[in-house]
C-alpha positions in Angstrom: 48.3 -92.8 -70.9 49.1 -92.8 -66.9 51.6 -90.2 -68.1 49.4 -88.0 -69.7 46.6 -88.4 -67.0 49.3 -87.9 -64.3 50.2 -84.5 -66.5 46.4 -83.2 -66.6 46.0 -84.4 -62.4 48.8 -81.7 -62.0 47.1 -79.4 -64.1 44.0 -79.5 -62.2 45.9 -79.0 -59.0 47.7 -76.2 -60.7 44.4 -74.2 -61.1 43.0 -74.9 -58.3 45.5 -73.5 -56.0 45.9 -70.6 -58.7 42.3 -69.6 -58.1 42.4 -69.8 -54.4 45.3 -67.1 -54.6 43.5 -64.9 -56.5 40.2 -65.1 -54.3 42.5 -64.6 -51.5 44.2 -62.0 -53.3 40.5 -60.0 -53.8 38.9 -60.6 -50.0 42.0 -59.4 -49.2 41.7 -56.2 -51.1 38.7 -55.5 -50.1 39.0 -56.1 -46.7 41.8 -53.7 -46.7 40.5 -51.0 -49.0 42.7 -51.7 -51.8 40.1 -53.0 -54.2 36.6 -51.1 -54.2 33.4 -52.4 -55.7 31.1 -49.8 -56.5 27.0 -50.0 -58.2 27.3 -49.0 -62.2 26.6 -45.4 -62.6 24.1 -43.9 -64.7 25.1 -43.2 -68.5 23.7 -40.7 -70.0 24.8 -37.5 -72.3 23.2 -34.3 -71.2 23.3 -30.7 -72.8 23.4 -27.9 -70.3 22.6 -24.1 -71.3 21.0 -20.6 -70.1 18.4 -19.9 -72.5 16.2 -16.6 -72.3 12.5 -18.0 -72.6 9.9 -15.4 -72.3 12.3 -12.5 -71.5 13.8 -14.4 -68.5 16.8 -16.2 -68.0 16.5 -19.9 -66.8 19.0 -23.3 -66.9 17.8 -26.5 -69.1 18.9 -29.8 -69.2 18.3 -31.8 -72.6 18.6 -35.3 -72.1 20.6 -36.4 -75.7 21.0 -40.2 -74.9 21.6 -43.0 -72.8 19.9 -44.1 -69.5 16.6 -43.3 -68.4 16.7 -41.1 -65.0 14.3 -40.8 -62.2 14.4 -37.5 -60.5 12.8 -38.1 -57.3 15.1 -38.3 -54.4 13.3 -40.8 -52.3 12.2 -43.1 -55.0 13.7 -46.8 -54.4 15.2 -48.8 -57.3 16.1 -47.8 -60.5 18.7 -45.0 -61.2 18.2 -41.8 -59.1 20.0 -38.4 -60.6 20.1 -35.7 -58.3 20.5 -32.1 -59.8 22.3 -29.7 -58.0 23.3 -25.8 -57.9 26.2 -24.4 -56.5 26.7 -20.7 -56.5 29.2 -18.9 -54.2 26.6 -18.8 -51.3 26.0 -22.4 -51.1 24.9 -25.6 -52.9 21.0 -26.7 -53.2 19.5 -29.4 -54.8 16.5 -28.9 -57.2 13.2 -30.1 -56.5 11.0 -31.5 -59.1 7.4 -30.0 -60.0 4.4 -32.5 -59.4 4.2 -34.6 -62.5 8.0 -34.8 -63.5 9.1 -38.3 -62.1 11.4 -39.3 -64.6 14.1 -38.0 -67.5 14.4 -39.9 -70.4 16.7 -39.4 -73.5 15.3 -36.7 -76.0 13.4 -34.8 -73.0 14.5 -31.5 -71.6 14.0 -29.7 -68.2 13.7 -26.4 -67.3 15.3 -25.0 -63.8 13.8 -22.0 -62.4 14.2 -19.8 -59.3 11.2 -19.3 -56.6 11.7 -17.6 -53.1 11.8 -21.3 -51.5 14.5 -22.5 -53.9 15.2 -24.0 -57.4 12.7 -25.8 -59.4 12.5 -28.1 -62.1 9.6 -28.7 -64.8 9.4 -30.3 -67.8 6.6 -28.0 -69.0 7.8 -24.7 -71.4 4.8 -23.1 -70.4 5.5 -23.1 -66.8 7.7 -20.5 -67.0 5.4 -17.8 -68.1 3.7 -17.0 -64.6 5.5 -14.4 -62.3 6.1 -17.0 -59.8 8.6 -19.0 -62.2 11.9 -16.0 -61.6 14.9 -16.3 -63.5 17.8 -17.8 -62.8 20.4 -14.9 -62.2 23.0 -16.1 -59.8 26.6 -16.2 -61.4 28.9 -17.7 -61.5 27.1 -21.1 -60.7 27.6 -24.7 -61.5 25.2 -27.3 -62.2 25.7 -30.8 -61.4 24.3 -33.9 -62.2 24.8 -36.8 -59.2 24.0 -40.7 -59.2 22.7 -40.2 -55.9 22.7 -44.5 -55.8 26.0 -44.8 -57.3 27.0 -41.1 -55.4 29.1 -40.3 -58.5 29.3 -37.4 -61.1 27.9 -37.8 -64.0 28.3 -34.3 -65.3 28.9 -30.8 -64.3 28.6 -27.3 -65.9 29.6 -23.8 -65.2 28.1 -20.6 -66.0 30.9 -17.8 -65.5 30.4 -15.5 -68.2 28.4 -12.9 -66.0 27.7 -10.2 -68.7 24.0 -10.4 -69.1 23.6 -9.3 -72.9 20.8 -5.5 -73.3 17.9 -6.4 -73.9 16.3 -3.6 -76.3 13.3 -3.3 -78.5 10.4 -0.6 -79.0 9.7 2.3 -76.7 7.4 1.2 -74.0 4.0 2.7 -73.7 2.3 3.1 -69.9 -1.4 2.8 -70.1 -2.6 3.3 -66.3 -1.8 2.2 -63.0 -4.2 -0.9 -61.1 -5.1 2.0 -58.6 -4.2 6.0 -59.3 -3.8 7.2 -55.9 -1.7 6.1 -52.9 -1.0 7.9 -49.5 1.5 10.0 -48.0 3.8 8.0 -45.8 3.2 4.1 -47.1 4.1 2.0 -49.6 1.9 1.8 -52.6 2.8 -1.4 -54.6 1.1 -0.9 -57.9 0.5 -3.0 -61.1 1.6 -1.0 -64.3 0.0 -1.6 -67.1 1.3 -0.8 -71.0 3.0 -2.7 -73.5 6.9 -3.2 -75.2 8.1 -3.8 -71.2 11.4 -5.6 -70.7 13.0 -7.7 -68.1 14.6 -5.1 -66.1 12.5 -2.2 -66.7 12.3 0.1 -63.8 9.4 2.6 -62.8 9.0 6.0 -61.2 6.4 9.1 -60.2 7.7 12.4 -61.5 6.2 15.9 -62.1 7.8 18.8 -64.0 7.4 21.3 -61.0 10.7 20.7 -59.6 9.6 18.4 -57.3 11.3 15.5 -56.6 10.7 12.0 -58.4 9.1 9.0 -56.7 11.4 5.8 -57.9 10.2 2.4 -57.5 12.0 0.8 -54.8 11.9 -2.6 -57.3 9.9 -3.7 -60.1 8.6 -7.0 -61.0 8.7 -8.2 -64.5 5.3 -10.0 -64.9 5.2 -10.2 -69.0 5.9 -7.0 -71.9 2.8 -5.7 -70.7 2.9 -5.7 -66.8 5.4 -4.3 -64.0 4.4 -5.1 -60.6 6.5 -2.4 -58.7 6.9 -0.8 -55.3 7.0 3.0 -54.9 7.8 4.5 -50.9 5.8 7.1 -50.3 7.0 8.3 -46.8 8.1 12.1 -46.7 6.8 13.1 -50.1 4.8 15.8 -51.3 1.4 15.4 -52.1 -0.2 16.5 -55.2 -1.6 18.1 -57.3 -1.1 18.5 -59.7 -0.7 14.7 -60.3 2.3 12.9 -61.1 3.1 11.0 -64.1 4.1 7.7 -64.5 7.0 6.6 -66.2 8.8 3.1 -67.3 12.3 3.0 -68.6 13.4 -0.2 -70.3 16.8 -1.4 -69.8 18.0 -0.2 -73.0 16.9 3.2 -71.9 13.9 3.9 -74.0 11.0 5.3 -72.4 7.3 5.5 -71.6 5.1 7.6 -70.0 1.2 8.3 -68.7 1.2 11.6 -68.0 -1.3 13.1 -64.8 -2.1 9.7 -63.8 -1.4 9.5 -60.3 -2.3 11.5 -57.3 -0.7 11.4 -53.8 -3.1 12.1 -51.3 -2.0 13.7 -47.8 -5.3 13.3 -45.4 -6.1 14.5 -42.1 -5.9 11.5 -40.1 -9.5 10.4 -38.3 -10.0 8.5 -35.3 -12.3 6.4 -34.3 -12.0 4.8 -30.9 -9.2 3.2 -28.4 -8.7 -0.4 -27.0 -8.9 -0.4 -24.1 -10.8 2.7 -23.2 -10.0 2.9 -19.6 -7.0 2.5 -17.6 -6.8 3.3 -13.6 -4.8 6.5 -12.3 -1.4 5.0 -11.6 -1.2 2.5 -14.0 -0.1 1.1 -17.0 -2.2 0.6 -19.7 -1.0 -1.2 -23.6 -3.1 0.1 -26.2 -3.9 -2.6 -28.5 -5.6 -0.6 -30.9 -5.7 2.9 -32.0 -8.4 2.5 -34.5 -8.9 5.4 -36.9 -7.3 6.3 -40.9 -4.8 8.0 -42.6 -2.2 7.4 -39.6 1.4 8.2 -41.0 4.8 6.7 -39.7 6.2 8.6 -37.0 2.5 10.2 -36.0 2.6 11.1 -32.3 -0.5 10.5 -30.2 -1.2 12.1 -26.7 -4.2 11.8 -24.5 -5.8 15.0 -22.9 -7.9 16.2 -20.0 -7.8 19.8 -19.7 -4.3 20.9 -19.0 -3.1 17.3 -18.3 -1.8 15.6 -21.4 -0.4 12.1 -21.5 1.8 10.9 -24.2 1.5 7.6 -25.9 5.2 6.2 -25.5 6.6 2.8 -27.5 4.4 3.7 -30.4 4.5 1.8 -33.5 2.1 3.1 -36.6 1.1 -0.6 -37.8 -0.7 0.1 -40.9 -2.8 3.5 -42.1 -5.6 2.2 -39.8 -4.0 1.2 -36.7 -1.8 2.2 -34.0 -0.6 0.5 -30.7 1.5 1.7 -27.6 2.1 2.6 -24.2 -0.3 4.9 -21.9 1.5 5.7 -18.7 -1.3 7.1 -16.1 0.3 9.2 -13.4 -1.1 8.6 -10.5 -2.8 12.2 -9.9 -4.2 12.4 -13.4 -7.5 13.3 -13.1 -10.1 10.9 -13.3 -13.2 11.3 -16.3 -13.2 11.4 -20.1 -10.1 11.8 -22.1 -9.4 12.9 -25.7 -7.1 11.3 -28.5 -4.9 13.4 -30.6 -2.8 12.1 -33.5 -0.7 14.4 -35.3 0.8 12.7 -38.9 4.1 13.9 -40.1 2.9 16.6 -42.0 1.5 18.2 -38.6 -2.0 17.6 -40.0 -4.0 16.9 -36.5 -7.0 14.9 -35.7 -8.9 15.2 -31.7 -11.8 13.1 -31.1 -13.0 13.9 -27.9 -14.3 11.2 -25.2 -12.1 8.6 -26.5 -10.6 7.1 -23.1 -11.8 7.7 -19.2 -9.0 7.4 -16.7 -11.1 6.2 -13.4 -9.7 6.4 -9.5 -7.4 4.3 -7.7 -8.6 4.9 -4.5 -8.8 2.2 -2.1 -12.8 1.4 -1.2 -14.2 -1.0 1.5 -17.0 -2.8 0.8 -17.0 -5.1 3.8 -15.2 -7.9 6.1 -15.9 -11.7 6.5 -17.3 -10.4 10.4 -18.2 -7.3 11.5 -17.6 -8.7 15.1 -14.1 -9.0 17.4 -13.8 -10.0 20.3 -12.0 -7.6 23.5 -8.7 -9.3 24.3 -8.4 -11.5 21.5 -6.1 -11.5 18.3 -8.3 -11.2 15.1 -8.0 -12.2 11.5 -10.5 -10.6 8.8 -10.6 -10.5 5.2 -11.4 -7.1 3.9 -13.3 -6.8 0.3 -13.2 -3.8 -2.1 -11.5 -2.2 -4.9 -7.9 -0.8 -5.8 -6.3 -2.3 -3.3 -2.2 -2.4 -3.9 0.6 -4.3 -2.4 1.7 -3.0 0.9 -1.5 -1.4 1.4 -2.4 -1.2 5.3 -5.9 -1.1 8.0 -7.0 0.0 10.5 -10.0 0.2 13.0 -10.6 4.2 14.4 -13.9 5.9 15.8 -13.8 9.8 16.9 -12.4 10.0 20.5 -10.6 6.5 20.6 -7.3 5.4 19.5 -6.7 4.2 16.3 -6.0 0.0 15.9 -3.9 -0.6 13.3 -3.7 -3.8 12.0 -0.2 -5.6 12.7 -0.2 -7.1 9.4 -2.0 -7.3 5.8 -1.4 -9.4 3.4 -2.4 -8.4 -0.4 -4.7 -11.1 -2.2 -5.9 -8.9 -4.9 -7.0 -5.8 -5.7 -10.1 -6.2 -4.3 -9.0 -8.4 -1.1 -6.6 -8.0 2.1 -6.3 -10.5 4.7 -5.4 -8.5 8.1 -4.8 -9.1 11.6 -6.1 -6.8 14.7 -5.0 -7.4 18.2 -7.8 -6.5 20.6 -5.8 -6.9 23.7 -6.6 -4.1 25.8 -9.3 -2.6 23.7 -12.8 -2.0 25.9 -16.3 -3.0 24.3 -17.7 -0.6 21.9 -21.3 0.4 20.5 -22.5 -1.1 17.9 -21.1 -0.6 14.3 -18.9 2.3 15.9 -15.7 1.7 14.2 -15.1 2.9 10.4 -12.5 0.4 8.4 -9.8 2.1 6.8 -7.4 0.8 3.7 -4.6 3.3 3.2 -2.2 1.9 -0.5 1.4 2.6 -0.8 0.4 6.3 -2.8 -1.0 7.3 0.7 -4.4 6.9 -0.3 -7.5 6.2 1.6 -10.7 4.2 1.3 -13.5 4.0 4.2 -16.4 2.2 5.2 -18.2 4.1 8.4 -19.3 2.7 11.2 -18.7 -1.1 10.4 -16.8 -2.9 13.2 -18.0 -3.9 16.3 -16.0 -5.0 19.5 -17.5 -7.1 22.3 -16.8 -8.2 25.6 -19.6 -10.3 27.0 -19.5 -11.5 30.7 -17.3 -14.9 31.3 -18.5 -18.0 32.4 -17.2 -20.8 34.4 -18.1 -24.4 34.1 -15.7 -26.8 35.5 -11.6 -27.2 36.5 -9.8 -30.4 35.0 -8.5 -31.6 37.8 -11.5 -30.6 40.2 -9.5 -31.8 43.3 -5.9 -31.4 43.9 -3.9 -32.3 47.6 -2.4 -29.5 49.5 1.3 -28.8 50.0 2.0 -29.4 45.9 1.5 -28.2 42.4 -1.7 -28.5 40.4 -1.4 -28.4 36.6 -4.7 -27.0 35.5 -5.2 -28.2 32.2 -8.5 -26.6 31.4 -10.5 -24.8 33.2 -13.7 -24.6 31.0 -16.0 -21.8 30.6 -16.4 -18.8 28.2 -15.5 -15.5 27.2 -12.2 -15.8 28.8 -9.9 -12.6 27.6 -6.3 -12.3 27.0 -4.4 -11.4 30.3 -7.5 -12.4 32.7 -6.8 -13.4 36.2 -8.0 -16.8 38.3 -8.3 -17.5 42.1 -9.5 -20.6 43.8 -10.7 -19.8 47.5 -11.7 -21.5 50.3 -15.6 -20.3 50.8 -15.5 -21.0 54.3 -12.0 -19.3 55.4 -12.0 -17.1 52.4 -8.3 -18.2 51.8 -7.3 -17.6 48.5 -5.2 -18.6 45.8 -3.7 -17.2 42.6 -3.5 -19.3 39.3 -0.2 -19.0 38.2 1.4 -19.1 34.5 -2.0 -18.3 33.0 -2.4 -18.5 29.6 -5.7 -18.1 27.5 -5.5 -20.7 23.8 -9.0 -19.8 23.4 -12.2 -17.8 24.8 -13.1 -21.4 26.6 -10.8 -22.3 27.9 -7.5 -21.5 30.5 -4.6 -23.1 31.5 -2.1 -23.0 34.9 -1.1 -24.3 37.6 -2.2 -23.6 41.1 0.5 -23.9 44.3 -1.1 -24.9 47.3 0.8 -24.4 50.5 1.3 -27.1 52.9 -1.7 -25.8 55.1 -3.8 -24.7 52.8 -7.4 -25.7 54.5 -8.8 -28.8 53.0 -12.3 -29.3 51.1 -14.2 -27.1 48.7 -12.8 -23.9 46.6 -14.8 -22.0 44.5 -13.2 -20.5 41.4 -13.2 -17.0 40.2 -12.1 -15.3 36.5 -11.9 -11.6 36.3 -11.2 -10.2 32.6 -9.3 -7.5 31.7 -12.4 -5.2 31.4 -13.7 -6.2 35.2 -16.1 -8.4 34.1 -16.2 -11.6 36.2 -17.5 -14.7 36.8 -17.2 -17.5 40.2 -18.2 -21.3 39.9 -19.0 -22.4 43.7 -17.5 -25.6 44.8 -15.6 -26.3 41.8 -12.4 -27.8 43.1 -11.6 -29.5 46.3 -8.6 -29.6 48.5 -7.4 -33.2 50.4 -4.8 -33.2 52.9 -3.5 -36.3 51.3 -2.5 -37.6 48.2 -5.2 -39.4 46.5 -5.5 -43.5 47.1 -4.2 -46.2 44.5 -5.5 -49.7 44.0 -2.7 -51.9 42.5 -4.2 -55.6 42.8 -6.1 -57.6 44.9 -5.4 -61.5 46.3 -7.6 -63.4 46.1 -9.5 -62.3 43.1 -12.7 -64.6 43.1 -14.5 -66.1 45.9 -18.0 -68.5 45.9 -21.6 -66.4 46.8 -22.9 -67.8 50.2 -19.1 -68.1 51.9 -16.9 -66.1 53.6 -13.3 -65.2 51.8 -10.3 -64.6 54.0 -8.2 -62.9 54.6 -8.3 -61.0 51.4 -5.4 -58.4 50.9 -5.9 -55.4 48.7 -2.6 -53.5 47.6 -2.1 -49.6 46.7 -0.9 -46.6 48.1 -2.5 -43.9 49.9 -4.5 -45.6 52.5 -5.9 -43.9 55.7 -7.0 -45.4 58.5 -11.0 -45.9 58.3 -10.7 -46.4 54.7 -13.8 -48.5 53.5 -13.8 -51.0 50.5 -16.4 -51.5 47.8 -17.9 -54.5 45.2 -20.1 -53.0 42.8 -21.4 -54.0 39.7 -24.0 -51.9 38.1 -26.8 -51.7 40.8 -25.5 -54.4 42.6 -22.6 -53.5 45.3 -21.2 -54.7 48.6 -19.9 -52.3 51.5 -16.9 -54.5 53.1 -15.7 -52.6 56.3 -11.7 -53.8 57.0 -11.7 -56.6 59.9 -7.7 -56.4 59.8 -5.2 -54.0 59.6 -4.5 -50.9 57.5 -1.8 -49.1 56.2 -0.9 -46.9 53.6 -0.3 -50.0 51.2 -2.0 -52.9 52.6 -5.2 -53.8 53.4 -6.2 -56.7 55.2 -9.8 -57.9 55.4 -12.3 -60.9 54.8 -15.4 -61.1 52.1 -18.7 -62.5 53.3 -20.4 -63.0 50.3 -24.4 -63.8 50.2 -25.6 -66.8 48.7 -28.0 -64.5 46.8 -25.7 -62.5 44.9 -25.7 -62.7 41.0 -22.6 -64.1 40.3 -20.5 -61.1 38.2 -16.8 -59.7 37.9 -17.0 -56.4 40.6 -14.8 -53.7 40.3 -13.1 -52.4 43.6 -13.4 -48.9 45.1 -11.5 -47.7 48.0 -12.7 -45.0 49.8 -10.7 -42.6 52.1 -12.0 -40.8 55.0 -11.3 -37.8 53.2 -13.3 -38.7 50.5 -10.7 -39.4 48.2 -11.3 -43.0 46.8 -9.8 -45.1 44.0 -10.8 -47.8 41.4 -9.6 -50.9 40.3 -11.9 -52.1 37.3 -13.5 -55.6 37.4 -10.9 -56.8 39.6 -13.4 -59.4 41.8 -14.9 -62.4 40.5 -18.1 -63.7 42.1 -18.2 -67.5 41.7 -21.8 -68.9 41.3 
């Protein structure tokens, strides 16, 4: 017993290490590539064919046994056959109709040919309509994919390319859908009879000798419709009228004879868009309207001896043309005519068709009518047919011109120019015309329009009003009004009458001038007055308006102590600066209330020494200081003195 259970112990270990080497021996495999595990692929056993149904050729697929098949590519679950063509231009998968999900043993589909691709349907009847085209690509295969598993199921060639004759009875033609057509378009007619095959062609003949019309292709709709093309371009028109005749592929033949007529009509017009366009310019013609336009028509434009050609034509349809009108720029302006002439030289003019209308420049105003003498000017100029690079100018009989020095082109209807008026003398008013001239040397005008002025100029004031002799004085702005370009300024002394020149005058604005004035060590001290003269003589003189000191002008830098108590005497109090003369005088104030403190000690130029008697009736307040200068010059130091109550 301990022997056999010693015998099946070792067994046991036996197969358990055995099955650990085979389990090795598979993750192994598969981790290496050596063993694949791939999803069952669907069974089933199809029959493949090329049947003629209804007089076309088409590929079927009869499902004989086996798995049931879903056809929809995106469905999930279940098994998923793809069905694919391949043909020597490429390989496309066929789509299903709407309503065939699934292909299940005993069913058949049908695979037919549309422009978008190949189709599937599970329907017979499907295949009747025109849309449903045979199959005739060869040689093809057809393939049947698990597109789960991604493996073949079954594949079938068509190589045999010989497409067998059809024949049976001589057609019969019974009329055309429409029995005319015109000359120079493609008429696409329906033929109607009966006995048509697939592959029956059709054509337009006459026994005259003239040539036939062939159908460029025919469409085989059922045995008793053709849908078929015939090009009509270049071809004689009838009558007598031209028959109609089918030939079957096996060669037998049917005819309608005098059924169709080819008409050749005068073309007709009936109006342009647009129907204007500017001298110089160039105009697309959207629309030609009109009838019975041919391919290759030409199309001019007329006024009188002048005749314009419509260029980049293209004849869109028997109603409409479009193209390019080039308008010389010295075609004359008013009503135009059309002309169309069709390949067959037949003619049409319809008169009053299209105006060609000016180009030239007119003014119809600026933003100001007004400019000032000596000054630089900006206007905006309004009116019509303006063109880039177009020019300006200001002229009046007897006077130079005045060009502008630039213009910049907005629009056709705007400029933005400038005028300099430097040098220019007043004029009346509205005496000046405004002239535009464009690149083509054109001209427009509005008379008597622009006015120049050159009022008077005022002074007002000098910033600074006082300056101290023997140094330079930057004038920052000396204020008044109609100051001009290039004026001149002298401050003189009105009881000496010495004078003095402004120098490095410039003018930012008609209110204003800027410079500086030199004054010589002895210039004579006290009032100046000031006086501008324009360009133009015109002048102006503010009396009194600046003042002269021998000395620089006094400084007030602190003051120690800086508070003292009302009813006592404070000292000795020392105020600091610069510029102090002899005799100079000191002042509290606060509003109304102020205090005159003449020095009791000494003076110099930056020291003052003196003492504060303050009144016991005084508001207590924080004073400001003023020192005053014999000359009149003073200076200020603000709330610098505290009055203790």
């Amino acid at each position: 017993m301990k022997t056999e259970r010693a015998f099946s112990e070792v067994i046991g270990v036996i197969l358990i290490i055995s099955l650990v080497l085979i389990l090795s021996i598979v993750i192994i495999g598969l981790f290496f590539g050596s063993i694949s595990l791939q999803p069952k692929s669907a069974y089933i056993l199809p029959e493949i064919g090329n049947p003629t149904l209804y007089d076309k050729n088409f590929l079927l697929v009869f499902h004989r046994g086996g798995d049931e098949v879903y056809l929809n590519a995106n469905r999930k679950g279940g098994d998923v056959m793809g069905v694919y063509i391949d043909t020597p231009s490429g390989s496309s998968r066929v789509q299903p109709d709407s309503g065939i999900g699934v292909l299940k043993p005993g069913k058949t589909i049908y695979i037919y040919y549309t422009p978008s691709g190949y189709r599937m349907t599970d329907v017979r009847s499907s295949l009747i309509p025109p849309s449903a085209m045979e199959v005739i690509a060869c040689p093809l295969s057809v393939r049947l994919v698990d597109e789960n598993a991604k493996q073949l199921i079954a594949i079938w060639n068509l190589t045999d390319c010989e497409r067998p004759v059809l024949t049976g009875p001589a057609p019969t033609v019974s009329g055309l859908n429409t029995t005319t057509g015109n000359r120079g378009w493609p008429a696409v007619r329906l033929v109607n009879g009966a006995n048509f095959l697939n592959g029956a062609i059709a054509k337009l003949n006459r026994s005259d000798g003239i040539a036939d019309i062939g159908a460029d292709g025919c469409t085989y709709i059922s045995s008793k419709q053709l849908l078929c093309t015939f090009n009509l371009k270049e071809k004689t028109p009838s009558l007598p009228r031209y028959n109609v005749v089918v030939t079957n592929p096996d060669g037998k033949q049917g005819m309608r004879a005098n059924h169709f007529t080819l008409n050749s009509q005068a073309p007709a017009i009936s109006g342009s868009t647009p129907g204007s366009g500017k001298q110089g310019t160039t105009v697309t013609i959207t629309r030609l309207r009109g009838n019975y336009f041919q391919p290759d028509a030409v199309v001019t434009y007329n006024n009188g001896t002048t005749s314009i050609p419509l260029t980049s034509i293209n004849v869109v349809n028997m109603t409409s043309i479009t193209g390019t009108l080039v308008i010389p720029s010295n075609a004359p302006t008013g009503y135009y005519s059309v002309t169309v002439t069709n390949t067959d030289k037949k003619t049409v003019t319809r008169t009053n068709r299209f105006t060609v209308t000016s180009n030239t420049p007119t003014v119809s105003g600026l933003n100001s009518t007004t400019g000032w003498a000596g000054w630089v000017i900006v206007r905006n100029i309004s009116g019509t047919n303006f063109q880039n690079g177009a020019t300006a100018l200001f002229n009046r009989t007897g006077y130079p011109d005045i060009p502008a020095s630039s213009c910049t082109y907005i629009s056709s209807a705007r400029l933005i120019c400038t005028f300099n008026l430097v040098g220019q003398a007043a004029s009346p008013t509205n005496a000046y015309n405004v002239v535009v001239t464009n690149p083509d040397t054109k001209q427009g005008m509005r008379k008597n329009y622009f006015t120049i002025t050159s009022a008077a100029p005022t002074v007002t004031s000098s910033v600074p009003a006082s300056g101290q002799r023997g140094t330079a004085i930057s004038i920052t702005n000396l204020i008044g009004t109609n100051f001009q370009q290039g004026t001149t300024v002298t401050y003189w002394h009105y009881p000496t009458g010495t004078s003095y020149s402004l120098g490095s005058v410039s003018v930012p604005k008609r209110t204003q001038i800027a410079g500086t004035l030199t004054l010589p060590p002895g210039a004579p001290t006290g009032a100046y007055n000031i006086t501008v003269t324009n360009p133009d003589g015109q002048t102006a003189t503010r009396r009194g308006a600046f003042t002269v000191y021998a000395d620089a002008k006094p400084t007030i830098t602190g003051i120690s102590p800086g508070h003292g108590q009302r009813g006592t005497t404070v000292t000795p109090v020392t105020v600091t600066g610069s510029g102090f003369q002899s005799g100079a005088r000191i002042r509290l104030y606060n509003g109304s209330t102020y205090l005159y403190i003449a020095p009791t000690g000494t003076v110099t130029a930056t020291r003052i020494t003196t003492s504060f008697s303050v009144g016991a009736t005084v508001v207590p307040n924080v004073s400001s200081v003023r020192v005053t200068n014999p000359d009149g010059q003073y200076a200020i130091l603000q709330r610098a003195y505290t009055i203790d109550p």
